[in-house]
C-alpha positions in Angstrom: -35.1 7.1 7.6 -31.4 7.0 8.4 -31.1 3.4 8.0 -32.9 3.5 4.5 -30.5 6.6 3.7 -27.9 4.3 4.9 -28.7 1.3 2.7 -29.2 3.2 -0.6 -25.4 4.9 0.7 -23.7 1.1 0.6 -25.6 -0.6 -2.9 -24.5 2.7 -4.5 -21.5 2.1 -3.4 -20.8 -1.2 -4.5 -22.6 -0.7 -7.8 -20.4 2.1 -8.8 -17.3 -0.1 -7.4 -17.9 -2.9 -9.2 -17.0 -0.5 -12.2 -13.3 0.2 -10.9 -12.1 -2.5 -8.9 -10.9 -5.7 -9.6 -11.9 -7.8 -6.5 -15.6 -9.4 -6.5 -18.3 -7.1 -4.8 -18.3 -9.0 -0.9 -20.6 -11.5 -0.2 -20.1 -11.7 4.0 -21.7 -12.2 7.4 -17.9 -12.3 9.4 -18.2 -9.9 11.8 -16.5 -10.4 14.9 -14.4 -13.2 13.9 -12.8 -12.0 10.9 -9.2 -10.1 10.7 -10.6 -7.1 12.4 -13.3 -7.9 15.1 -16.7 -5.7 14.1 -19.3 -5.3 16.1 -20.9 -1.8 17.0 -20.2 -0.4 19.8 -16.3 -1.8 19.0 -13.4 1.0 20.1 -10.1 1.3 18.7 -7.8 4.1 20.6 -4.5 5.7 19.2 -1.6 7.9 20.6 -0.3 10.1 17.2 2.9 11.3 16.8 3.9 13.4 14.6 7.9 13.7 13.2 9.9 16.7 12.2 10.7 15.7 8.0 14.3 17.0 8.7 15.4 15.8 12.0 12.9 13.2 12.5 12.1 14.4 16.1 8.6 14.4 17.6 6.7 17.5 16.3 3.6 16.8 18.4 1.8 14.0 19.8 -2.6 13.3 19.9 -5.0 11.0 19.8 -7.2 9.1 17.5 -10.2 7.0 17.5 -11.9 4.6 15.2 -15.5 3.4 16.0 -18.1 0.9 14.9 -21.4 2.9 14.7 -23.9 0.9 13.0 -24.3 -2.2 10.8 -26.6 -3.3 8.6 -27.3 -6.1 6.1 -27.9 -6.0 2.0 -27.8 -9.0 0.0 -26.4 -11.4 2.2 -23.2 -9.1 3.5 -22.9 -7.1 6.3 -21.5 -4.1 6.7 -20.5 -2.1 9.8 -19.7 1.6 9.4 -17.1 3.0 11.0 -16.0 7.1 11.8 -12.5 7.9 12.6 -11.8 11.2 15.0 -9.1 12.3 13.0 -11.0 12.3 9.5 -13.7 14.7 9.0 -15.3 12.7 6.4 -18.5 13.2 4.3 -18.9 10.3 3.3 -20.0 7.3 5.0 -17.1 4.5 5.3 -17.8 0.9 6.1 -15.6 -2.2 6.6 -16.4 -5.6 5.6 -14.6 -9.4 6.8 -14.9 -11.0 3.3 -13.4 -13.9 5.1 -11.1 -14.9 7.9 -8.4 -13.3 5.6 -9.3 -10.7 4.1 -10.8 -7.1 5.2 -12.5 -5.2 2.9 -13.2 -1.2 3.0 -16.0 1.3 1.1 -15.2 4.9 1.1 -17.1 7.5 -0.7 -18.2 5.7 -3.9 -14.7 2.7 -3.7 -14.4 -0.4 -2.3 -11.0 -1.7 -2.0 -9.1 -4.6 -0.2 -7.9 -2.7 3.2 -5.8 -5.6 5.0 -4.8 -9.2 3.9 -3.3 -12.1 5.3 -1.3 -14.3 2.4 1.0 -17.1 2.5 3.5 -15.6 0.1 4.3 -12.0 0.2 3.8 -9.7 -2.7 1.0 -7.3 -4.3 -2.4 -8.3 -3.7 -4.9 -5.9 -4.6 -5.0 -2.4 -6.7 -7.4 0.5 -6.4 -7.8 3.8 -7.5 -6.6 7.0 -5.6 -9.2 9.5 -5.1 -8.2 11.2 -2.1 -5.0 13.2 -3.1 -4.5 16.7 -5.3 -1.6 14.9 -7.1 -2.6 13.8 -10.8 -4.5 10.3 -10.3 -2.9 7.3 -10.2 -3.4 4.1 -8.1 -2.7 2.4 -4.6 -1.2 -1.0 -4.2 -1.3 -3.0 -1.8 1.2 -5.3 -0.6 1.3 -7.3 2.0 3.7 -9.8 4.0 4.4 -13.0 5.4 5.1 -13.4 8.6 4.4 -12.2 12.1 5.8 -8.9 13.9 5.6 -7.7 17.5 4.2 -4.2 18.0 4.5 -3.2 21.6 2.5 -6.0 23.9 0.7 -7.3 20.4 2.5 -10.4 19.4 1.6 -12.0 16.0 0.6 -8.8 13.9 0.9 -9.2 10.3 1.8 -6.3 8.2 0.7 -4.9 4.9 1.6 -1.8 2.9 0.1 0.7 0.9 1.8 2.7 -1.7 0.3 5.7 -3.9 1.7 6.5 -7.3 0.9 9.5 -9.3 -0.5 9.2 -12.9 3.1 9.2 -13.9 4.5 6.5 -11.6 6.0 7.9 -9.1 5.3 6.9 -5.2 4.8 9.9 -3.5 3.3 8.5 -0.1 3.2 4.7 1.8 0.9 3.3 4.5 2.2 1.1 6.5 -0.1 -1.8 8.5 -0.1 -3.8 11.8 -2.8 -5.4 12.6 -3.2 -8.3 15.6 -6.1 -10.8 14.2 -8.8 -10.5 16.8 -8.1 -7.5 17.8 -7.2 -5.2 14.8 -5.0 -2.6 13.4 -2.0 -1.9 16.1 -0.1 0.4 14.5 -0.1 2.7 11.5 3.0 4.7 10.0 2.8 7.2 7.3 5.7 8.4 5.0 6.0 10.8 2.2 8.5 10.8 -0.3 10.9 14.5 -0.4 11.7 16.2 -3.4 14.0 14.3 -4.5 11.3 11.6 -5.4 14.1 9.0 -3.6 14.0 9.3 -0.1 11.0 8.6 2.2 9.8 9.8 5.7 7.9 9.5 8.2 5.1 12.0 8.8 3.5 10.6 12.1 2.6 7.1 13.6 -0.5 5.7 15.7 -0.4 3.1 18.3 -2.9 1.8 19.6 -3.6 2.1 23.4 -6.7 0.4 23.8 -8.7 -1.9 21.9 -12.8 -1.8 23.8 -14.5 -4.6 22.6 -18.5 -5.0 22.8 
């Protein structure tokens, strides 16, 4: 039962995505050998800090954990749902290797180009924003050329995402590192203050073990 709930959860999904999203609907079988290894039973574990917006100092610390919990096929891609500790979502969320580039993600009733490697850097891939209580407007992603070292993780590329408001104006920004093979090493969040100029950073995550099935 939950696998057929499961099923008619992902072709909603891409049926009502293919409405609002620019990229093709995935057609994949990569699992563990695309951008981000997937495979159920995969582990991803994060420290979290979280920064004072005035002095920048460490508020708090946590942690955080993303998992692989199931996959499944439909139409020839397959897609491997994942549940993160620090979001108490409703929705199922699945990730998908398109290819040994690109890594796609479906939340609630979205899919949307989540990481990408390129060869020149620049904006890659637009989606809607559905998750904030600002008026609509749209992510972009951007991503870069290039490879950073994050801690003990050498050759991390890094992408961006930034979230205008139905006016315009960025407000928040994501900020990507992931190690190919073994995924996303670090993730920074900013908002913008008041005076819709100056950003900062609300917490980070590292990750502290990757536990691979």
């Amino acid at each position: 039962m939950y696998k057929v709930l499961l099923l008619l959860t992902i072709t909603c999904a891409v049926i009502s995505c293919s409405k609002n999203n620019s990229i093709p609907p995935p057609t994949s079988t990569i699992g563990a050998n695309g951008l981000m290894p997937l495979a159920v039973g995969n582990q991803w574990n994060y420290a979290q800090k979280f920064y004072d917006s005035a002095s920048g100092t460490v508020d708090s610390t946590s942690t955080d954990l993303i998992s692989i919990i199931q996959q499944t096929t439909v139409n020839d891609t397959t897609y491997f749902q994942q549940v993160q500790s620090s979001k108490l979502e409703t929705w199922a969320s699945f990730y998908v290797n398109t290819d040994s580039n690109t890594l796609i993600k479906i939340d609630s009733s979205y899919y949307y180009t989540f990481f990408k490697r390129v060869t020149s850097k620049g904006p890659v891939a637009n989606s809607p924003d559905t998750v904030t209580s600002k008026c609509k407007g749209e992510n972009t992603l951007y991503a870069y050329t290039g490879d950073t070292t994050i801690g003990s993780y050498t050759g991390c590329l890094k992408n961006v995402v930034t979230t205008t408001d139905c006016t315009g104006q960025p407000f928040q920004q994501y900020v990507y590192y992931l190690q190919p093979g073994t995924g996303i090493v670090r993730i920074e969040y900013y908002l913008i203050k008041n005076d819709n100029v100056t950003w900062y950073l609300k917490y980070t995550e590292d990750l502290t073990s990757f536990i691979k099935k």
